[in-house]
Every structure is written in structure tokens, then in C-alpha cells.
C-alpha positions in Angstrom: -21.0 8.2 10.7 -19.9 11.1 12.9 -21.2 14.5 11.9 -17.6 16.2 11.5 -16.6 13.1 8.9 -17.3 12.9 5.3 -15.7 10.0 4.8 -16.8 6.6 5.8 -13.5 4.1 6.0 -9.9 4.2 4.8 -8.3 2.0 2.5 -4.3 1.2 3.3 -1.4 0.3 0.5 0.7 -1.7 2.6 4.1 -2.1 1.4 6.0 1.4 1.6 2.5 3.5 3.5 1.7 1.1 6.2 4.7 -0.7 7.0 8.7 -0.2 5.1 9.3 -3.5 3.9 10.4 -2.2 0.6 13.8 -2.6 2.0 13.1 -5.8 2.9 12.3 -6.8 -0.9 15.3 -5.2 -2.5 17.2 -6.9 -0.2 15.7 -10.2 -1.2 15.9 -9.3 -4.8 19.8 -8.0 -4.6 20.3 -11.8 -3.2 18.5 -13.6 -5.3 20.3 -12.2 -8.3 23.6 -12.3 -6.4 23.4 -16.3 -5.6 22.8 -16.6 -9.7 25.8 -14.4 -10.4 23.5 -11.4 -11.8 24.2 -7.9 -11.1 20.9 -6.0 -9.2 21.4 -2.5 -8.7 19.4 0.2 -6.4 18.0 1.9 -9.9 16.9 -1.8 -10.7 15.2 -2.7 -7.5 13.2 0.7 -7.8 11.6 -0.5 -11.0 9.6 -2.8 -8.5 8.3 -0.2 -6.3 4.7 -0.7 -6.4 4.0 -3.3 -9.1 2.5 -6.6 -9.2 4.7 -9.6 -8.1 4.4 -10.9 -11.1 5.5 -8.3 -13.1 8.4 -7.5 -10.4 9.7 -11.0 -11.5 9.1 -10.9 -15.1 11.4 -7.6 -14.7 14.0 -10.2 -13.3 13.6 -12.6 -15.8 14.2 -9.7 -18.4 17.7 -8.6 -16.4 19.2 -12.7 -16.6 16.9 -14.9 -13.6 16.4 -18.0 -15.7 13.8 -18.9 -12.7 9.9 -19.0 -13.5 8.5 -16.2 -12.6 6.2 -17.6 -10.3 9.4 -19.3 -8.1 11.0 -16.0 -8.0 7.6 -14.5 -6.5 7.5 -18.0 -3.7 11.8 -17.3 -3.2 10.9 -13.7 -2.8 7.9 -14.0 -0.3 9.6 -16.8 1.5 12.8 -14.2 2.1 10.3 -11.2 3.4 7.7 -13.0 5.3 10.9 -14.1 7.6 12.1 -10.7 7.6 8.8 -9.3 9.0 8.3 -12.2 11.4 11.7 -10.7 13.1 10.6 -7.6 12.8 7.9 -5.1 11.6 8.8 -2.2 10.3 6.0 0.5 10.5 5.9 3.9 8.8 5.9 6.6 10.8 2.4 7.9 12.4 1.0 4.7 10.8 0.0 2.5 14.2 -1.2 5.7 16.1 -3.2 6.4 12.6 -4.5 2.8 12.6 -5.4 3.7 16.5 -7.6 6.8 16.1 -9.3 5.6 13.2 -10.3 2.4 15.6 -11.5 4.7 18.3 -13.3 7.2 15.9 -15.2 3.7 14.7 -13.5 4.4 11.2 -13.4 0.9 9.5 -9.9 -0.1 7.6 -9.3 -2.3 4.7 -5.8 -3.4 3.6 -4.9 -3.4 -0.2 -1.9 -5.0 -1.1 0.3 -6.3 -4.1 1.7 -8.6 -1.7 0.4 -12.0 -1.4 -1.8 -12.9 1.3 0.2 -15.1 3.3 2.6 -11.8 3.5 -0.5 -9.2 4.1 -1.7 -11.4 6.6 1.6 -12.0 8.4 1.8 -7.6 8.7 -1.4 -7.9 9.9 -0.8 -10.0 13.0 1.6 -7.4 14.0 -0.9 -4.7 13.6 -3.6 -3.9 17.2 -6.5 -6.2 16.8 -9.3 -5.5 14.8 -7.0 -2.8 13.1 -8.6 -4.2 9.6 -12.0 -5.4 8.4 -11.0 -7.1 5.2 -8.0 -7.5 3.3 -7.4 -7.6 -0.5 -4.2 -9.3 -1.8 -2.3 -9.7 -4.5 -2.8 -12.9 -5.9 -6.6 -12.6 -5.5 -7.1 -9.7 -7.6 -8.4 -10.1 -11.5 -6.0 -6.8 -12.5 -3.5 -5.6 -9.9 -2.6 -1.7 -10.0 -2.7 0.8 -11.4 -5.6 -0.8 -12.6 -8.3 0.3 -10.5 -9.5 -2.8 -9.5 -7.9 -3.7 -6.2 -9.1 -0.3 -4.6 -12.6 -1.3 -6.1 -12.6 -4.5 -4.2 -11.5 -3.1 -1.0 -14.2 -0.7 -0.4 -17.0 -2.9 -1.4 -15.6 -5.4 0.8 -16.7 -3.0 3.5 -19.9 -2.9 2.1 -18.9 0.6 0.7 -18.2 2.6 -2.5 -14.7 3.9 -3.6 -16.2 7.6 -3.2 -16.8 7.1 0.5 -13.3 6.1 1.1 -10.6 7.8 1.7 -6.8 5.7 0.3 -3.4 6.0 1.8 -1.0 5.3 -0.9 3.2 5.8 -1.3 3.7 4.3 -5.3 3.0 5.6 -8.9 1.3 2.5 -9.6 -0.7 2.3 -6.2 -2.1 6.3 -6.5 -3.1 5.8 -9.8 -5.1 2.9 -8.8 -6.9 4.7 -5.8 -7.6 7.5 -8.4 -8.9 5.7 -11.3 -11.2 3.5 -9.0 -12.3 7.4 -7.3 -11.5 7.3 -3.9 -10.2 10.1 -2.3 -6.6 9.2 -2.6 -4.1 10.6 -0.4 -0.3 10.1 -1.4 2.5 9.3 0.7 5.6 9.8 -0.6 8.2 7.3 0.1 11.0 5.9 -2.1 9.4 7.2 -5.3 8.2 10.8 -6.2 4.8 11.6 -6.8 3.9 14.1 -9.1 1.5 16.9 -8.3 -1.6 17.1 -10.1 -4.8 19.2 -10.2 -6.7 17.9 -7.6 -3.9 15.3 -5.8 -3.9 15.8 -2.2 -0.1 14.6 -1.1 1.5 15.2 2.1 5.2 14.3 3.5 4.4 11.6 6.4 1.3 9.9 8.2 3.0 11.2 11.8 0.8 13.5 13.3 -2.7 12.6 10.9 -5.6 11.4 13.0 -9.2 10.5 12.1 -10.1 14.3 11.8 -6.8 15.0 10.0 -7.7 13.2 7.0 -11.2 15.2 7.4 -9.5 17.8 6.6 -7.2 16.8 3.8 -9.6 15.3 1.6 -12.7 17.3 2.8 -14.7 17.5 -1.0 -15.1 21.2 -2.5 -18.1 23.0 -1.3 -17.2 21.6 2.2 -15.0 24.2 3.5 -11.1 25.2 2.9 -8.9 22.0 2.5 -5.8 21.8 4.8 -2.2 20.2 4.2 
């Protein structure tokens, strides 16, 4: 590992961090509520920012969906995956982010709610090699904020949480990074995210590079932290 970096790879959120396709599923959710004559408002579809699939549909069944919740997850998927086949919506300073970390030999690992026929289908749009394993949704045994999914990513680079650094935009998704003790950056995007003794958040991924995220999440004792 270079000398100037104390962390050794970065675990990604995906939906709302890497790429914006939370638009994409409220869309998908307004219409699937719409074509069985239920209301679905903006407040509603924020109640999904960040959570399970599962859980996202069981909030659907609560508001009127008389649909299992596991074919409102396939309907949903199935309306997104085409969206991001047409088009890929990355977050600013995500792909020139993904970039430097490539060149500075910085390993990647995606962690996603999403299913992995979606995570996989973001990935193909991502540079090459951009990501050394991917954790997904429906292959997790607790999704967040359970601390799990962050668990599995770094040891799936043959790490531990501590030597990673996370990217994350959701309540549920920072708590996760947190609890499993990565160095967890937040990102805000639709949601807030609260400050807290020791939370490291900053507005937008533009402009970070390898050395960047150095600096914001540089342990005490190492030196002043910046951001």
C-alpha cells in the first residue's frame, strides 16, 4: 500500500452515491401504485431511500399493493434495470473517483440493496475492472443498517472493515458502514444526514481523488483531517 495511504480499498453504496437511480425507483414505484389505482406520493417514495427491497415493498403492501411482496420487488427491478440499460446516471465526481482509485491500485467493492442482476447491470456501465467483488441485496443474511453487508464487502477483498474506507448517501446505508467500523464517509443526497461526533460528511464526490479520501478519513494521531 502506498506510504501516503492509510487505507487499503473503498467500499461503494450504489444507489444514490455511485450512480442516481433513486429517481429511477420512485418512478417505478409512483407507476406501479398508479396502474392499481393507489395514490404514491414524493414523502411516500422517500420512505424507500436506502432500505431493503423487501422492506421497500412490504411498505407498499402497507399503503394498498395487494401484490406479494416479492412481485413488487421482480416488477420494480424489471422497471429500473430498463431504465439503466438506456441510460446510467452517475453521481457527480463518481467515475473520475472510480478512475483514480484504479490508477492509485486502490481496490473497490460494490455494496448494494439492489439485487444483483441490477448491481451487475450498473456495473457494465462502469470502466473495467472498476470493482473487485460485488455484494447484493438478495445475497446478504441481514441487509442495512445492519452491519452486515459492509462486513461482507471488505472481507470479500480479503480485508477488514477497519481498513476500508465506505462511500455512503442513506440513513440506513451510513449506519451500516458505521456499525460494521469502516471509515464511513457520507454523501448526502435525497436524505439528510445528521452530524455526529466523529461522522466525516461532505456535499459531493466531484473533485475527491485517491489522496482526497486520505485526507478525510485520515485516523487521529495521523495529522489534521480535512473537509
Amino acid at each position: 500500500m502506498d506510504p501516503f495511504r492509510s487505507y487499503a480499498a473503498v467500499l461503494w453504496d450504489m444507489d444514490g452515491t455511485l450512480v442516481d437511480t433513486e429517481q429511477y425507483w420512485m418512478a417505478a414505484e409512483g407507476r406501479l401504485m398508479a396502474a392499481h389505482g393507489l395514490p404514491w406520493s414524493h414523502e411516500q417514495g422517500m420512505l424507500m431511500v436506502g432500505n431493503e427491497l423487501l422492506v421497500s415493498a412490504q411498505i407498499m403492501r402497507e399503503h394498498g399493493l395487494e401484490l406479494p411482496a416479492e412481485a413488487i420487488v421482480e416488477h420494480l427491478l424489471d422497471a429500473v434495470i430498463a431504465q439503466v440499460r438506456a441510460h446510467v446516471p452517475f453521481r457527480p465526481g463518481a467515475r473520475e473517483l472510480l478512475a483514480d482509485l484504479a490508477a492509485a491500485g486502490v481496490p473497490c467493492a460494490l455494496v448494494t440493496m439492489s439485487y444483483r442482476r441490477l448491481a451487475e447491470a450498473v456495473v457494465a456501465a462502469c470502466p473495467p475492472g472498476s470493482f473487485a467483488a460485488l455484494i447484493a441485496g438478495d445475497e446478504v443474511p441481514a441487509g442495512k443498517p445492519d452491519p452486515a453487508p459492509y462486513v461482507l464487502g471488505a472481507h470479500a477483498l480479503g480485508l477488514e472493515p477497519g481498513q476500508c474506507i465506505a462511500l455512503e448517501d442513506s440513513v440506513p446505508g451510513l449506519a451500516s458502514a458505521e456499525a460494521a467500523g469502516t471509515r464511513a464517509i457520507g454523501i448526502p443526497h435525497l436524505v439528510p444526514l445528521e452530524p455526529a461526533p466523529g461522522r466525516i460528511l461532505v456535499p459531493t464526490l466531484a473533485g475527491l481523488d485517491a489522496r482526497g479520501l486520505e485526507e478525510l478519513s485520515r485516523p487521529a494521531g495521523r495529522g489534521p483531517r480535512s473537509g
